[in-house]
C-alpha positions in Angstrom: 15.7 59.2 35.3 13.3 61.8 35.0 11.5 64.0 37.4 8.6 61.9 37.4 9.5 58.7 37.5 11.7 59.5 40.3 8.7 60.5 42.0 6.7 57.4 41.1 10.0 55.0 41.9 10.0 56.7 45.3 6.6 56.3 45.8 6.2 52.7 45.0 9.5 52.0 47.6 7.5 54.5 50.2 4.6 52.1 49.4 6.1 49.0 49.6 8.5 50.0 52.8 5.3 51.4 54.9 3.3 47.9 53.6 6.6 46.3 55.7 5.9 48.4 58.5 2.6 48.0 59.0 2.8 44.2 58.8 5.5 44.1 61.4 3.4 46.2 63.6 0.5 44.2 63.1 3.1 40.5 63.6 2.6 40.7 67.5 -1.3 42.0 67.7 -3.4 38.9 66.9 -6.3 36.9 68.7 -6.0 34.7 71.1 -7.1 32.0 68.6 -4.1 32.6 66.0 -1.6 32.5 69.2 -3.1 29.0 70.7 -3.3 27.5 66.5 0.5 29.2 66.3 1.6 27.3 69.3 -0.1 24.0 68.2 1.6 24.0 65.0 4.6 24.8 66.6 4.4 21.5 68.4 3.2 19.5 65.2 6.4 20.8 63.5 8.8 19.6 66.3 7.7 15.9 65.3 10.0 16.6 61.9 13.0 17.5 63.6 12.2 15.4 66.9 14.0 11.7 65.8 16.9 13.7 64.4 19.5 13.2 67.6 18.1 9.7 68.2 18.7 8.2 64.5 21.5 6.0 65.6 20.2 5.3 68.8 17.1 4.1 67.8 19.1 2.1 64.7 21.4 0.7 67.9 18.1 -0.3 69.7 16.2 -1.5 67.1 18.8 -3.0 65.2 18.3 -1.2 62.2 20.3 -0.6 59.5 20.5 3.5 58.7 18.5 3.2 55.7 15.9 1.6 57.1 16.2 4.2 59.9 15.5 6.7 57.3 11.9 5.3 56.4 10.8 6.9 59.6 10.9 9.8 57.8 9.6 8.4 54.7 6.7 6.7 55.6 5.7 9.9 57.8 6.4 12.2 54.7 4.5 9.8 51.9 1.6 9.6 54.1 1.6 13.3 54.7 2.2 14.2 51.2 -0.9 11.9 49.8 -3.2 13.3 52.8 -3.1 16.3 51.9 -5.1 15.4 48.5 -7.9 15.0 51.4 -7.7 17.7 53.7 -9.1 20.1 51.8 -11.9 17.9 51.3 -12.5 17.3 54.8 -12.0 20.4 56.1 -14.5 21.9 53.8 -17.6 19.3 55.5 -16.3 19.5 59.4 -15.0 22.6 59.5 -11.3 23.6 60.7 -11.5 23.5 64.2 -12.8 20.0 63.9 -10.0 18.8 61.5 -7.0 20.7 63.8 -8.8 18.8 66.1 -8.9 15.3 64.5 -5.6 15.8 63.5 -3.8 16.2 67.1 -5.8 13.5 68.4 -3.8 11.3 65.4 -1.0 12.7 66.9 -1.3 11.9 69.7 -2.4 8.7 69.5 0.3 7.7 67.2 3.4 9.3 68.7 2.2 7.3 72.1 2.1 4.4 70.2 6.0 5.4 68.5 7.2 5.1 72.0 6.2 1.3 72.5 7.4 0.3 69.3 9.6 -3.2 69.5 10.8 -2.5 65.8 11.8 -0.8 63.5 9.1 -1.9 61.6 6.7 -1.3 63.8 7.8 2.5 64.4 7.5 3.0 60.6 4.1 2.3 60.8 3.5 4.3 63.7 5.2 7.2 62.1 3.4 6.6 59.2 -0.4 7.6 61.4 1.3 10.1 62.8 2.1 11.5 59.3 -1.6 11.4 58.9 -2.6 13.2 61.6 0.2 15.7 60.6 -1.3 16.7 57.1 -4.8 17.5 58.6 -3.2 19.3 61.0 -0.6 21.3 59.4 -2.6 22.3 55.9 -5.5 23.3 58.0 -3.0 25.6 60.2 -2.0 27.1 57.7 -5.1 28.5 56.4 -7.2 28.8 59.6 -4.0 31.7 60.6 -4.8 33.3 57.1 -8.4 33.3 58.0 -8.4 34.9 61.6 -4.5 36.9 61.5 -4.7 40.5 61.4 -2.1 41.9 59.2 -3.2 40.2 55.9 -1.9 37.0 53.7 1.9 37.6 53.9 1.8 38.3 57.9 0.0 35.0 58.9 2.3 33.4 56.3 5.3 34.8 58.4 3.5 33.3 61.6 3.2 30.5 60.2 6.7 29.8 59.1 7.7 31.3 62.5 5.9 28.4 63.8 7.7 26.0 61.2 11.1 27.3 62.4 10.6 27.2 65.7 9.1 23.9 66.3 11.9 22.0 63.2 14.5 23.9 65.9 12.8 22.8 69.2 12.3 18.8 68.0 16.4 18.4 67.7 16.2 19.8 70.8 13.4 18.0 72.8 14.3 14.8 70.8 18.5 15.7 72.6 17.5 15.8 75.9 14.6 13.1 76.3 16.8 11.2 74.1 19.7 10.8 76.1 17.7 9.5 79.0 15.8 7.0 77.0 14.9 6.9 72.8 11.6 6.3 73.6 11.1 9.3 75.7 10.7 12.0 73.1 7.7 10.2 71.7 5.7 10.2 74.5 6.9 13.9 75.5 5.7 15.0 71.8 2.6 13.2 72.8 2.1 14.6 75.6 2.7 18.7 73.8 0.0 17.9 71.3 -2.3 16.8 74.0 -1.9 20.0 75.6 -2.4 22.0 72.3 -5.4 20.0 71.4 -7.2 21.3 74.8 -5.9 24.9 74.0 -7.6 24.6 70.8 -11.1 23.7 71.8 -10.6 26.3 74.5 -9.3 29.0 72.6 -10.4 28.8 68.7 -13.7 29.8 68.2 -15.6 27.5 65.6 -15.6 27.5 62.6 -18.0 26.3 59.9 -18.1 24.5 57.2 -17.0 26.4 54.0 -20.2 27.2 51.7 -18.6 25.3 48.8 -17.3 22.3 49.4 -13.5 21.1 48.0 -13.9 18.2 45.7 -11.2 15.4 46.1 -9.5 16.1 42.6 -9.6 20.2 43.7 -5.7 19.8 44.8 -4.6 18.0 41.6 -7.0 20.7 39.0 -5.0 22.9 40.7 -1.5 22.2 39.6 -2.9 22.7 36.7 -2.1 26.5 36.4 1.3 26.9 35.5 2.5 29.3 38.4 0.9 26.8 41.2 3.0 23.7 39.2 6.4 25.4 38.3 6.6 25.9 42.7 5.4 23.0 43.8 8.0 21.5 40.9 11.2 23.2 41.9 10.2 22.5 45.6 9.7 18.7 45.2 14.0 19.0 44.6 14.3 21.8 47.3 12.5 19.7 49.3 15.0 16.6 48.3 18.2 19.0 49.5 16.1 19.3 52.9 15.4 16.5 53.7 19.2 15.3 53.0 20.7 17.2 55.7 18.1 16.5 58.3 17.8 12.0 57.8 21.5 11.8 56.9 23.8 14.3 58.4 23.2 12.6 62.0 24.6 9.6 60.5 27.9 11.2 60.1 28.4 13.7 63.0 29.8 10.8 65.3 28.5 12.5 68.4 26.2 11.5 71.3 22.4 12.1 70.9 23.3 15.7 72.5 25.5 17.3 70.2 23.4 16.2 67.2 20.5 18.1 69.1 22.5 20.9 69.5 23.8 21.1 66.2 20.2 21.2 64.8 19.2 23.5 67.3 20.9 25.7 65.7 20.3 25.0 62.5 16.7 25.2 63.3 17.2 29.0 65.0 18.8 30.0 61.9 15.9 28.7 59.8 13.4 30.8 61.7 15.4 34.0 62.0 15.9 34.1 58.5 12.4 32.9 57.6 10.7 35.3 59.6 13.2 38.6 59.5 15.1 37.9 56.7 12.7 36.7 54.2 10.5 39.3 54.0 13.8 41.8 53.7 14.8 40.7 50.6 11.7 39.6 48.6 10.5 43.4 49.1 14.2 44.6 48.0 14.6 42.2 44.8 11.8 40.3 44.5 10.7 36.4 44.9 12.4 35.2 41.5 15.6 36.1 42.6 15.8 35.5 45.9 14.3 32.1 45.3 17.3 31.4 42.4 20.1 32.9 44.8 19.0 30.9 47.6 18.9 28.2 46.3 22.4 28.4 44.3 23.6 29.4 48.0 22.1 26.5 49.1 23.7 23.9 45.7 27.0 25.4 47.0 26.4 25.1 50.7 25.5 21.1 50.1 28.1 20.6 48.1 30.6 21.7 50.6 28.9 19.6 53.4 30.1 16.7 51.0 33.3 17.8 50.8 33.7 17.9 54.5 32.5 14.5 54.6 35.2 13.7 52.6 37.6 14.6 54.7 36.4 13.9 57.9 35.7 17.5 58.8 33.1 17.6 61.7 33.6 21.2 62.6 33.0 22.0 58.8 29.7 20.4 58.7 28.3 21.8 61.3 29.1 25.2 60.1 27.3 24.6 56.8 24.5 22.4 58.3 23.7 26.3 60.6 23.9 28.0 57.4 22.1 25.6 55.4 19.6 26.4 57.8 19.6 30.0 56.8 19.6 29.7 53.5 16.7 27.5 53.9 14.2 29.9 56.4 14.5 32.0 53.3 13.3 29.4 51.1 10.5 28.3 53.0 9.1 31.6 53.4 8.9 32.2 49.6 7.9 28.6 48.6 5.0 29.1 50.9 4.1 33.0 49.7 4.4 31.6 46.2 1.7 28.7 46.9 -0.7 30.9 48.7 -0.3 33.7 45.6 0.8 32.4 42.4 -2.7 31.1 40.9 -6.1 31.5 41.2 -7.7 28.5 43.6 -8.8 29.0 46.9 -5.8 29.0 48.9 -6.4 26.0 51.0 -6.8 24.0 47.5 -3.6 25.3 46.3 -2.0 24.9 49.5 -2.8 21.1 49.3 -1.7 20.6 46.2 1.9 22.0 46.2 2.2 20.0 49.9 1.2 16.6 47.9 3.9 17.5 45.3 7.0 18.6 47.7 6.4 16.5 50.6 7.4 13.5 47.9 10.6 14.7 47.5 10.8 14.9 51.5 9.6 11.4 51.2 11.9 10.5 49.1 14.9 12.0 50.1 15.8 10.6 53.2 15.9 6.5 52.0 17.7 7.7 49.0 20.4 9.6 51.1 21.6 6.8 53.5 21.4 4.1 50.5 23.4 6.0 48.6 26.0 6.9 51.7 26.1 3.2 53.2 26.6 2.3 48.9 29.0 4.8 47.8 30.1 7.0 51.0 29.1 9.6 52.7 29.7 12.6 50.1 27.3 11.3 47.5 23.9 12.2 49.3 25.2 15.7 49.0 26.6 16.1 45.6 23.3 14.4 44.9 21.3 16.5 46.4 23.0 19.8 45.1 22.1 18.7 41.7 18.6 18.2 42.7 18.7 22.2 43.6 20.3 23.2 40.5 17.5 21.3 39.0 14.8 23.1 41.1 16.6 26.5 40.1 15.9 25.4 36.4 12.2 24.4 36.8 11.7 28.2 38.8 13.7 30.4 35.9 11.5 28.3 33.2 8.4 29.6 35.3 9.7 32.1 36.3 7.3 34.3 34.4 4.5 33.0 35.7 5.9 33.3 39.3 6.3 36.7 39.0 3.1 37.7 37.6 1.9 38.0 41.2 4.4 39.6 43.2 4.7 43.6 43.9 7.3 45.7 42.4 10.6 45.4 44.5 12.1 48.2 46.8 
């Protein structure tokens, strides 16, 4: 190496390291308003994770079978992932205060209604508004923190996922300990949550208007159009399909009480937000998205395939190991995925942000009915060999792109 580009290496890795510092710095100092939409979506995110420990409960109660469980997550996904198509649309006439706003009333209004359900039908349809009132919610988070964080794109992308994390780990959670006392008790407790978030919002967020351009309905599906925005939402619509295995169908074979289930996914859901928010950022600035997007999710292929194994053979302590480090591997994931979305092309964030949810909320839909048929068919190791192939086939779809994904990113440490 010579004398000077030794100097300009170290000065891109000086640049890139005191970019990290200043966005850590900057992490903890924001308005009031990011904190109070932070905390809101932390409580929207706890209705993924929040049926978890009460799967077989509810398929007890309800005398359900645990595929037709499953299409409480399904029905709440495939509503999600086709409303996003509108948010942007929405948001861009109202306003986002208005749609956050519009969005937790859904919520709250649905989840109330999740706790009266007499069957398993009827919860699927509930789920299925609350899935509604999720996507106006959650895409119109997201980019109401880019708009009003201090710290730029890839902090309030960090808060965001920190949000993500923490409410996927506190649902298991909530969903454990209102569960054991009654099923229907975590729905009216996540109820009650988004009530309280939807009067911190109109307290705290200040308002804010209408976009001067308004988002046309077909905005989100022009958008996939550019080949970097497509190739991610692609190889997540299989990420999302090795997700959304372990969280519908890996309750189904713990064989424990609606507490250790929680537990279990507590910490699976801690390890997912550590990772997404300290970890993350770590590596993409040492190597780069590509690669830690590839290596995670080969980590991630393996990881599933093991958890498959362990079904095999009965071994409960071996799951939960890998479910807490699928979790892991997984904060990283999400972390990119979303920095990816936000970067990769060239349409107004909240367009392209709608647009790759539509596309890898499906394979969330999709993934959890397909799980439990294919364990109550064939056994429980098959949703997980299944869904390790399904990575192996995102990996492919991100190393085809994979020039156009790294078109955007800065040069690694």
């Amino acid at each position: 190496m010579t004398a000077e580009s030794a100097v300009h290496t170290s000065g891109k890795t000086s640049s890139a390291e005191t970019t990290l510092e200043a966005e850590k710095a900057s992490f903890f100092r924001q308005p009031k308003a990011v904190w109070a939409t932070a905390i809101a979506a932390v409580f929207a995110f706890m209705g993924i994770g929040l049926v978890d420990p009460i799967l077989p409960s509810i398929a007890v109660n309800l005398k359900a079978t645990p595929s037709e469980v499953s299409l409480l997550f399904t029905s709440y996904f495939l509503v999600t992932a086709v409303a996003m198509l509108v948010t942007g649309f929405v948001s861009s006439r109202i306003g986002g205060k208005k749609t956050l706003l519009i969005g937790l009333a859904l919520i709250v209004v649905f989840a109330s209604l999740s706790g009266t359900s007499n069957s398993v039908w009827q919860l699927v349809g509930f789920r299925a508004g609350w899935g509604l009132g999720n996507a106006l919610f959650v895409a119109t988070a997201l980019a109401v923190i880019v708009s009003v964080a201090t710290g730029g794109t890839s902090t309030a992308i960090i808060l965001y996922e920190a949000a993500l994390g923490l409410g996927i780990s506190l649902g298991p959670l909530a969903g454990a300990l209102l569960g054991g006392w009654k099923w229907r008790a975590p729905f009216f407790g996540t109820a009650t949550l988004m009530a309280i978030a939807f009067i911190a919002l109109i307290v705290m967020l200040p308002k804010t208007p209408a976009p001067a351009q308004k988002t046309r309905l077909s905005a989100p599906i022009r958008a996939l159009a550019h080949p970097g925005l497509r190739t991610t939402a692609g190889s997540a619509f299989f990420y999302n399909f090795g997700f959304f295995t372990v969280l519908a169908f890996v309750p189904f074979i713990l064989g424990m009480s609606a507490y250790g289930i929680g537990a279990v996914f507590f910490g699976w859901g801690v390890a997912l937000a550590l990772c997404s928010v300290f970890v993350a950022p770590q590596l993409q600035a040492r190597f780069g998205d590509v690669k830690v997007l590839t290596g995670t999710l080969a980590g991630l292929a393996l990881d599933l395939a093991g958890i498959g194994i362990a079904a095999a053979v009965h071994s409960v302590p071996g799951i939960v190991v890998l479910v807490i480090v699928a979790g892991a591997l997984l904060g990283v994931n999400n972390t990119v995925y979303t920095e990816l979305a936000m970067g990769v092309s060239d349409s107004p964030r909240p367009v392209a942000s709608a647009g790759y949810n539509f596309v890898r909320w499906m394979g969330g839909a999709l993934a959890p009915y397909v799980a439990t048929k294919l364990g109550e068919t064939f056994g429980a190791p098959i949703p997980f060999f299944v869904a390790a192939v399904a990575l192996v086939i995102a990996i492919g779809i991100a190393l085809a792109g994979r020039a156009y994904l790294s078109e955007h990113e800065p040069a690694a440490v």
